[in-house]
C-alpha positions in Angstrom: -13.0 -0.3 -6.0 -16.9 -1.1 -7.1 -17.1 -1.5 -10.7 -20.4 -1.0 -12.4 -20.3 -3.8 -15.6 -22.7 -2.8 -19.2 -25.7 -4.1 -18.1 -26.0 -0.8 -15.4 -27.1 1.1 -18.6 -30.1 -1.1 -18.9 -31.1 -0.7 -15.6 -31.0 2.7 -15.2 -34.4 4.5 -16.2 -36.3 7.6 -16.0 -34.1 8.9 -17.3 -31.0 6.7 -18.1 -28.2 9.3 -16.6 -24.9 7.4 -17.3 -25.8 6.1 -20.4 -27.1 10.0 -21.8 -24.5 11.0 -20.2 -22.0 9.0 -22.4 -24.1 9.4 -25.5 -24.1 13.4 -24.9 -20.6 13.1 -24.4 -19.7 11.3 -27.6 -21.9 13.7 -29.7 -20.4 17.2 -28.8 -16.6 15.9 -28.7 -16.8 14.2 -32.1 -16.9 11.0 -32.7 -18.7 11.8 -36.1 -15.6 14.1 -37.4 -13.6 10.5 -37.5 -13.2 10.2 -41.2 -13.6 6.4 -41.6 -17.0 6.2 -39.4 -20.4 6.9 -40.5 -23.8 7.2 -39.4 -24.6 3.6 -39.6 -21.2 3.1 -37.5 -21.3 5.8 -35.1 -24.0 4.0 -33.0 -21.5 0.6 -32.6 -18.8 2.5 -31.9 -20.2 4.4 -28.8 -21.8 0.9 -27.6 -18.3 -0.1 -27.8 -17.6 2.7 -24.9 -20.8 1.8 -23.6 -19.7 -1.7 -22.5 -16.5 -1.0 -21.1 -16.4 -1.8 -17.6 -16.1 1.5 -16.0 -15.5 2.6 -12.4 -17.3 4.1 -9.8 -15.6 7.1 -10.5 -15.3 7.2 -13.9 -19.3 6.9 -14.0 -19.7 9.9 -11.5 -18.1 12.4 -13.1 -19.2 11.4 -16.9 -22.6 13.2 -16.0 -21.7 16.6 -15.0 -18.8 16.5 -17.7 -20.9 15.7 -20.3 -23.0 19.1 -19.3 -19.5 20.9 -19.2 -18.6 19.6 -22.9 -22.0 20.3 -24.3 -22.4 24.1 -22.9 -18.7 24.7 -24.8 -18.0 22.4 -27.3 -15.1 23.7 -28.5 -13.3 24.3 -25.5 -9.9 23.2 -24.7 -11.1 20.7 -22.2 -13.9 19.5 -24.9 -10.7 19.1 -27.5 -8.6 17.3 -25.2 -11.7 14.5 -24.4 -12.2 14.5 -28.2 -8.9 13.6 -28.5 -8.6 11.0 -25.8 -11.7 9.2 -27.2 -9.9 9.7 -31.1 -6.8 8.1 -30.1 -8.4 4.8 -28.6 -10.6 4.4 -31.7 -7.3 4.9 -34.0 -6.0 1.7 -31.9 -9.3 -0.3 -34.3 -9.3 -0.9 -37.8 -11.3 0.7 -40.4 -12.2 -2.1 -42.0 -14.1 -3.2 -38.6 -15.6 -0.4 -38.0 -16.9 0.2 -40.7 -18.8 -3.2 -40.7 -20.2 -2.2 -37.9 -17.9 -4.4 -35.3 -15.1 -1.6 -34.1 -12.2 -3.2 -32.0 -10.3 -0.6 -31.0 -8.7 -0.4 -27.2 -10.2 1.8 -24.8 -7.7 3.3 -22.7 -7.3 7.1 -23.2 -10.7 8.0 -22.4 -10.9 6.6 -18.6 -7.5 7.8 -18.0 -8.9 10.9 -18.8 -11.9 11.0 -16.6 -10.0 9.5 -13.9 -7.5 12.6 -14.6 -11.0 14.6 -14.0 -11.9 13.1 -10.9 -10.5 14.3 -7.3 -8.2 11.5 -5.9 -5.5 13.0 -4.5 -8.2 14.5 -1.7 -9.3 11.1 -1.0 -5.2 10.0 -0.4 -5.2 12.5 2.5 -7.4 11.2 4.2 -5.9 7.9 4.4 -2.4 9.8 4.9 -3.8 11.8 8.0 -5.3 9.1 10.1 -1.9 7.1 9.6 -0.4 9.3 10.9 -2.2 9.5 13.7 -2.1 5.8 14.8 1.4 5.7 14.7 1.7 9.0 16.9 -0.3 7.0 19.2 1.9 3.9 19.0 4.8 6.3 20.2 3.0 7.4 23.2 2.1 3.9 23.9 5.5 2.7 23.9 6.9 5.5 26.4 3.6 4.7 28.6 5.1 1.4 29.0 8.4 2.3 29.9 6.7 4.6 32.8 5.1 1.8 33.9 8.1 -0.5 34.0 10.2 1.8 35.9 13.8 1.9 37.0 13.2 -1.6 38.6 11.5 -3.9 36.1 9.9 -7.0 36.8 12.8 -7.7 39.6 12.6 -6.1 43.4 15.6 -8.7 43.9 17.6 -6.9 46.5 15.5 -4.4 47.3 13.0 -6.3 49.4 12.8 -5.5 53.0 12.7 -8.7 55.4 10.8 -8.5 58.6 13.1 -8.0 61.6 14.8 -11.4 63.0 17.1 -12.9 65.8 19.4 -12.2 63.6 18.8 -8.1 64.1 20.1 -6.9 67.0 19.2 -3.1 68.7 20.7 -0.3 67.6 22.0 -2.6 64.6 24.6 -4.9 67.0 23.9 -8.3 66.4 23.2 -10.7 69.3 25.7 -12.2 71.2 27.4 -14.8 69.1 25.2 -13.8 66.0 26.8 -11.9 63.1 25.1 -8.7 62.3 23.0 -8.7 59.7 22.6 -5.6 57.0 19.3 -5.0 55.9 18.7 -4.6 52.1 18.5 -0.7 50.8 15.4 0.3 50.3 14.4 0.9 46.8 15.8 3.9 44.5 12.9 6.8 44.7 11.0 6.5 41.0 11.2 10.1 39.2 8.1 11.8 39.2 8.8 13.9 35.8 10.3 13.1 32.5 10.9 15.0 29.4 11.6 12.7 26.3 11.4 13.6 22.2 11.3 10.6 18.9 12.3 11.4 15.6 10.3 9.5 13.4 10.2 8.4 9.3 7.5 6.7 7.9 6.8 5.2 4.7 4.4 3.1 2.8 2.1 2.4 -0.5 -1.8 1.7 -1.3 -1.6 -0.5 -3.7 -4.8 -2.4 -4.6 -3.8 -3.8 -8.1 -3.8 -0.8 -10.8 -3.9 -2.2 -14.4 -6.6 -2.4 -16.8 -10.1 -3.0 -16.7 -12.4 -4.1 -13.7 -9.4 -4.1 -11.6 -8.2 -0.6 -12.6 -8.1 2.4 -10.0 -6.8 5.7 -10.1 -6.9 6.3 -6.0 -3.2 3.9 -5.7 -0.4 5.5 -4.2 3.1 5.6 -2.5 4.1 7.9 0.4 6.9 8.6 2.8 7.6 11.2 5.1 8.8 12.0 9.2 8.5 14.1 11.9 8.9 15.0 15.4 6.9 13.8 18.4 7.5 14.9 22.6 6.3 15.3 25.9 6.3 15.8 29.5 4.2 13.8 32.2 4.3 13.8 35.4 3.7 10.9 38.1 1.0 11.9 40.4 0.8 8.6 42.1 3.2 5.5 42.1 1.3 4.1 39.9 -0.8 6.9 38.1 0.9 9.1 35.3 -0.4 12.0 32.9 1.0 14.2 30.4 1.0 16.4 27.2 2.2 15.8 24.0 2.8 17.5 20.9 3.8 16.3 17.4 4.1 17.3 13.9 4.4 15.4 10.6 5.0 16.0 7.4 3.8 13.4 4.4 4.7 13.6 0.6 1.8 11.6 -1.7 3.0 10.4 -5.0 -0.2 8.8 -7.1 0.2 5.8 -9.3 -2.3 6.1 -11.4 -2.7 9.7 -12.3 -0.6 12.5 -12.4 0.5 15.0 -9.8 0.8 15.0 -6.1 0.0 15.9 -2.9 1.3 16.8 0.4 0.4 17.1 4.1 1.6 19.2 7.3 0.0 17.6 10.5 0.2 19.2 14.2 -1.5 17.4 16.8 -1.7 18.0 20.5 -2.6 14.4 22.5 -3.4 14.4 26.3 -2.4 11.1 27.9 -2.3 8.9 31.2 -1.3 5.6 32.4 -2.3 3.4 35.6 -0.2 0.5 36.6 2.9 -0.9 37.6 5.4 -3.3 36.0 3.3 -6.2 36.1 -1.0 -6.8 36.0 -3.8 -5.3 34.8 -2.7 -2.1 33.3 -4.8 1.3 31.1 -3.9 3.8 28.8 -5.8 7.1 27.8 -5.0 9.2 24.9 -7.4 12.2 23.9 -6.2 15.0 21.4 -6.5 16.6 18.2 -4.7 18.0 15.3 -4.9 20.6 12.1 -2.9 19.9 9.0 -2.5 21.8 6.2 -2.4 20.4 2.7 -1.6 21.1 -0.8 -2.5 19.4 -3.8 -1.4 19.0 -8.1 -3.8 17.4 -10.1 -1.9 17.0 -13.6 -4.7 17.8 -16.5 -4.1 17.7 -19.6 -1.2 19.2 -19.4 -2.2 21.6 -17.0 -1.7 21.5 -13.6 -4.4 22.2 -10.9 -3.8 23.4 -7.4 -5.3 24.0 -4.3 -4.7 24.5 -0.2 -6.9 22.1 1.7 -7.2 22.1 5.4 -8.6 20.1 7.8 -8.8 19.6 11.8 -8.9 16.4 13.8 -10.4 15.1 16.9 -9.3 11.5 18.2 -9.1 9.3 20.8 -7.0 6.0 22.0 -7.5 3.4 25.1 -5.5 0.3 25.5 -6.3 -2.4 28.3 -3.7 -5.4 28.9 -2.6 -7.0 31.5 1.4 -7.9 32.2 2.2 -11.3 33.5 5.5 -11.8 34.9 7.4 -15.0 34.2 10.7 -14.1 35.8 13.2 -11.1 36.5 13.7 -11.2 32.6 10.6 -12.0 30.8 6.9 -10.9 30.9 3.7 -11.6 28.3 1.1 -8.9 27.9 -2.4 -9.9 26.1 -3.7 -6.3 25.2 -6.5 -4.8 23.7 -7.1 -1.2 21.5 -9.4 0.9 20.7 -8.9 4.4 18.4 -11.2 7.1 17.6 -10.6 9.3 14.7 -13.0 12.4 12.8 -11.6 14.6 10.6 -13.2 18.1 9.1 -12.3 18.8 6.2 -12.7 22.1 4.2 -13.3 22.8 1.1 -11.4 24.2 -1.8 -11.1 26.0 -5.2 -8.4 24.8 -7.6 -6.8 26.9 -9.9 -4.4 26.7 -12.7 -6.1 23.9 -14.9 -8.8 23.9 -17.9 -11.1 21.8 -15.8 -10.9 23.3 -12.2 -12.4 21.4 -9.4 -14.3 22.9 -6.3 -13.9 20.6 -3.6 -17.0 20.3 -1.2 -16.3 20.4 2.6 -16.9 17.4 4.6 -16.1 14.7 7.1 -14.3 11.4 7.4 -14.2 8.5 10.3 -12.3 6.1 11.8 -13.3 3.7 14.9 -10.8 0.7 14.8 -9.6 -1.7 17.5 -6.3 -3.8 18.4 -6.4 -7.7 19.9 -2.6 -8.7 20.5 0.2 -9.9 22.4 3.8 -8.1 23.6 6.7 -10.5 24.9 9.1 -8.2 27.2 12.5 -9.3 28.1 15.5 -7.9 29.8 19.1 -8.7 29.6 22.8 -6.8 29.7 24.9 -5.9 27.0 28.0 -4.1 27.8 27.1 -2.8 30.5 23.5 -2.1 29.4 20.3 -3.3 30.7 18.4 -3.8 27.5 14.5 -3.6 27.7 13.4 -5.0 24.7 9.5 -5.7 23.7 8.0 -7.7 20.4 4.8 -7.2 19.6 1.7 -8.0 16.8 -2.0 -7.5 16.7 -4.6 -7.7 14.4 -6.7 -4.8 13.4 -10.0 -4.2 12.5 -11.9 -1.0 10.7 -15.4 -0.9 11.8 -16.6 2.0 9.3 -15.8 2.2 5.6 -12.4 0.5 4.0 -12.4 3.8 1.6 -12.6 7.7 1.6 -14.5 9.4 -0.3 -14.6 13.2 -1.5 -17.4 15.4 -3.3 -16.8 17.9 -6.0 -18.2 19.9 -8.5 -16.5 21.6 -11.7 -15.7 25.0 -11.0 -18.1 28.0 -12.9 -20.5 24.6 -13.9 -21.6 24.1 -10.0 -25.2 23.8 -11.0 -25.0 20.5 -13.3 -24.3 19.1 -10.4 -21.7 17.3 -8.3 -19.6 14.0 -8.2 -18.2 11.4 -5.9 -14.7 10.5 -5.9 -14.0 6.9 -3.6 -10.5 6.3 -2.7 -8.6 3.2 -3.2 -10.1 0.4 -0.8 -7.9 -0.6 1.8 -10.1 -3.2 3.7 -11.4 -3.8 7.2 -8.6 -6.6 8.4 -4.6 -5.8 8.4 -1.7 -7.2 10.5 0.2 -4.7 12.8 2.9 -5.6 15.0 6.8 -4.2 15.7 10.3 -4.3 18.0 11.1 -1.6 20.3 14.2 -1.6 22.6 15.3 1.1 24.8 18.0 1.5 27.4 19.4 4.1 30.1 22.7 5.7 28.3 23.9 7.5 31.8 21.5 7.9 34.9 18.1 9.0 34.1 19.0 9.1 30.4 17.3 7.3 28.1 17.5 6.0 24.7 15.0 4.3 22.2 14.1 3.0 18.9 10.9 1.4 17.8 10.0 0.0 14.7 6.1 -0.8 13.4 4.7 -2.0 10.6 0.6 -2.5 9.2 -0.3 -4.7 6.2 -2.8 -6.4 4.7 -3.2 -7.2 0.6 -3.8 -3.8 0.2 -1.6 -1.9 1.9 1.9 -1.5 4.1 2.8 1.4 5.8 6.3 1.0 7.5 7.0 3.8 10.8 9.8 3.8 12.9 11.9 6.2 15.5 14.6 7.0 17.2 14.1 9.3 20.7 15.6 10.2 24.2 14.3 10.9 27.3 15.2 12.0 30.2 13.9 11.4 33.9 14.1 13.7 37.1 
């Protein structure tokens, strides 16, 4: 998370916003009513808050608070800052403050404007579009097993030789030949299939926490699972489309601050696949969603709450090409691309002494996939096992963060603040295991297991579905 460092206050002129805003701040919640501090002191103490390295965050929403404090001084939100910033200076000794050099701790006070700020809205974000990449690994995964077949790699057996001396008419072989009994032809490929995954997911953003320039409020842990299913239909031998709809629901747990947040996401995804079981293969994915959200921002002691929504549009292609090395085994170079927008509304919080109003407004996603998946077939009781490995690496073209815009609720016109989630970079590792298998004719069964990761973040998905062919 950008960190602005002490000498920002310098720079900023005409009129120096963060650092009035501090100063304005300090005034109206008190930092003259300490006993031990006078007015020679009172200046060294608040450069002491002054220089401490504050976050992005923290220095957005000090400016419209300090208007909120000032307009009611002795409100309970006013009290409760006064208090925050009273219990880091009682950490100090008297003795150095009142020689002008306080040491006290600063820790309270950014907790509390981070406790202020709106980052369990910028947590869904990151929540929603996660959930959409691994809806589209799902559909990605059943694409290949339309494209693989009922045959696999193999046409051993089912090949049909050109006619020989050894055919005779009418099938009687020629005198003193033995007749010889054509191949079958191959089993007819069902044209439809019905299939449904059961999914879990669960992961953490996690870039560092702690204490100073390394602190950030937007960490957090979530876990949740849902239900994804089709039907497509195969309109050529080696064409396919289909519909799909899924539906997902996330619990948010923050690390930093207190409260929560939670997500219900529906999403309808039209997709198609040309190819066979081996060469040059495409995938196309086009949909959209709507969740519904709710969120509890802790404040204080009070809790805030609110009902965000938000709508989706996206879209997914993959490219690869399968390269048969035997009956058994196959290698598949591939590449991704995935488009996500989201619309998000806005929304009023209630329930707290410092209410948010949450501005409406957008957020993007264009990221691509360059990796490999290593196919390979064998029996197990009785089983043919189709089993795939695969890993990529990832790249986020637009911003590695989220961001959300707010202003405090019946104070609209000091103005509004920035909130940036927790940074979760451009580059991450994704890869998984996937093995499926027909349980009784035209019945089958799979599980699939993915996982993304970089130093930032891990998000762990995997599922569990049946499908059935006709």
């Amino acid at each position: 998370m950008k960190v602005l460092h002490r000498n920002i206050f310098a720079r900023l002129a005409n009129p120096p916003r963060l650092a009035a805003g501090l100063l304005a701040l300090a005034t109206v919640t008190g930092f003259a009513q300490v006993p031990f501090l006078t007015v020679s002191t009172t200046i060294p103490t608040i450069d002491r808050f002054l220089a401490y390295p504050y976050t992005y965050n923290e220095l957005q929403v000090v400016r419209p608070l300090a208007g909120v404090v000032a307009l009611d001084p002795t409100s309970p939100l006013a009290v409760d800052l006064r208090n925050a910033i009273l219990a880091d200076i009682a950490t100090g000794s008297p003795a150095a403050a009142a020689a002008g050099t306080p040491n006290f701790s600063i820790v309270n006070f950014p907790r509390a404007l981070d406790s202020l700020s709106a980052n369990q809205y910028t947590m869904l974000r990151f929540v929603e579009f996660k959930n959409t990449e691994n809806f589209f690994n799902t559909i990605d995964a059943h694409l290949a097993a339309i494209r693989l077949g009922t045959q696999g790699f193999s046409t051993t057996g089912y090949a049909q030789p050109a006619p020989t001396t050894g055919y005779g008419k009418e099938g009687k072989g020629e005198e003193g030949k033995k007749a010889v009994v054509a191949p079958p032809p191959p089993p007819a490929e069902p044209k439809f299939s019905v299939w449904v995954t059961g999914n879990g997911n669960l992961g953490t953003l996690d870039t560092g926490g702690g204490a100073g320039i390394d602190r950030t409020a937007g960490d957090f842990d979530f876990y949740g699972g849902g239900v994804i299913g089709g039907i497509d239909y195969k309109v050529l031998p080696k064409l396919a489309i289909g519909l799909a709809a899924a539906y997902e629901y996330t619990h948010i747990s923050p690390k930093e601050v207190l409260g929560s947040a939670h997500t219900q996401q529906v999403d309808g995804e039209l997709y198609a696949t040309y190819g066979g079981p081996v060469g040059l293969y495409v995938n196309g994915i086009v949909g959209g969603g709507y969740s519904w959200n709710d969120v509890h921002r802790e404040v204080f002691g009070t809790e805030a709450f609110s009902a965000p929504q938000a709508a989706e549009f996206n879209t997914h292609g993959e490219l690869g090409y399968q390269l048969r090395i035997n009956d058994n085994l196959a290698v598949t170079p591939f590449g991704q691309v995935s488009y996500d927008h989201l619309w998000n509304s806005g929304a009023v919080e209630k329930g707290s002494i410092a209410n948010l109003d949450i501005h409406h407004g957008t957020a993007d996603s264009l990221r691509s996939v360059v990796g490999g998946k290593l196919v390979f077939l064998f029996n197990l009781l009785g089983l043919r096992l189709t089993n795939t490995l695969w890993a990529g690496w990832e790249h986020e073209f637009l911003k590695p963060y989220y961001s959300v815009n707010a202003s405090f609720q019946g104070f609209e016109a000091l103005g509004s603040f920035e909130t940036r989630g927790a940074r979760f970079g451009h580059e991450s590792f994704t890869g998984g295991v996937g093995v499926s298998f027909d349980l009784i004719s035209n019945v089958s069964v799979n599980f699939n297991y993915d996982v993304q990761a970089n130093d930032s973040f891990m998000d762990h998905f995997f599922n569990l579905g049946v499908g059935y062919r006709f």
